[in-house]
N, C-alpha and C positions, 0 to 999 in steps of 0.2 A: 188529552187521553194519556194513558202510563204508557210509558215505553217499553214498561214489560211485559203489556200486555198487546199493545200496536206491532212491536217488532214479530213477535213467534205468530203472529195473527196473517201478518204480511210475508212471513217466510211461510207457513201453510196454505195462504194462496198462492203463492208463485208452485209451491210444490203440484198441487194440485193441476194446476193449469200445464204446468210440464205433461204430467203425467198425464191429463187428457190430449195433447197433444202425440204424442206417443201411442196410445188406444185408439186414437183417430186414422194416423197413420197405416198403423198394421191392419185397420179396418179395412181403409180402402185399398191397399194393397191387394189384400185380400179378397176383396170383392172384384177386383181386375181381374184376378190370378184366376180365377172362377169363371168370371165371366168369358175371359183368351179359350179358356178349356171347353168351354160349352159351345164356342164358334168354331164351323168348318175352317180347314185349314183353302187358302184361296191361291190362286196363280192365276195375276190377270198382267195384260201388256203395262210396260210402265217405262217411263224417263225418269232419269236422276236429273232433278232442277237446282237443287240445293245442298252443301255439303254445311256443317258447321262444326266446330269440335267446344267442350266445355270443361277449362281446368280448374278442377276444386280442390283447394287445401293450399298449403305453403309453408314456406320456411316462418318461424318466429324467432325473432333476434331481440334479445334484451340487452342491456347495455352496459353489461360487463362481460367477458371475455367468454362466458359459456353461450352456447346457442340452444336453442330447442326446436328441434326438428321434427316436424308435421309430416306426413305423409302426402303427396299431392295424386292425384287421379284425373284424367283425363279422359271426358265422355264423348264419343261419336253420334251423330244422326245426320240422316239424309233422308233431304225431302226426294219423294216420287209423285210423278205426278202420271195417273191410270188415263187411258185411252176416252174413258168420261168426262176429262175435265178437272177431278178428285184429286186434289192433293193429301197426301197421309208422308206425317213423317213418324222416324224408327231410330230407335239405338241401337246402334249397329257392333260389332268388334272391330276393333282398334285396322285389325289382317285385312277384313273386309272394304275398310273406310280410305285405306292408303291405294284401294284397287281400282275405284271409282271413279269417273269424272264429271262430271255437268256435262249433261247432253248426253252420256249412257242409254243407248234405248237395249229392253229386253224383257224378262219374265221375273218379275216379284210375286214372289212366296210370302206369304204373311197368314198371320191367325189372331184375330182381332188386331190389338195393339201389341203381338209380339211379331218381330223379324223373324224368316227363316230362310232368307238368301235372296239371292238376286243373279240369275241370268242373263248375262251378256249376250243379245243379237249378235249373230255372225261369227 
């Protein structure tokens, strides 16, 4: 096959496939976003079983004396686990997550899949 034809053929599918990725994304987002809003907001008894944190991004270093410098972000969630048995975990704020400890018993707030606090017993 030409290569001038193979090459713009294979950079129009990767575009493509970008971009459905992309439309995919904002879809479900979107249909979360929807869905969080359409469920009552809940406060049921809850334990903190599990904390985890997740750091995205970093430095990039090439190997001449300039650096390129990324951005890093670091995301919080904690598992709860409800008086049922039901574990549900949440992305929490950073304030929230340093307050926490495994074993926390108290009142979680939530609205489907989104956090709205969390009450400390006692």
């Amino acid at each position: 096959m030409d290569p001038f034809v193979l090459i713009p053929t294979l950079v129009g599918v990767i575009f493509v496939i970008v971009i459905c990725g992309f439309v995919y994304t904002a879809i479900s987002g979107l249909a979360e976003w929807s869905r969080n809003n359409s469920l009552p907001i809940e406060q049921v008894p809850a334990r903190v079983v599990a904390k985890r944190s997740d750091v995205r991004g970093g430095m990039a270093h090439s190997h001449s004396h300039m650096h390129s410098h990324r951005r890093v972000s670091t995301y919080y969630f904690v598992t709860f686990e409800m008086e049922s048995g039901e574990r549900a975990e949440f992305g929490i704020p950073g304030a929230e997550y340093g307050l926490l400890v495994e074993g926390d018993d108290g009142t979680l707030t939530y609205q489907g899949t989104r956090y709205h606090g969390f009450q400390r017993r006692g």
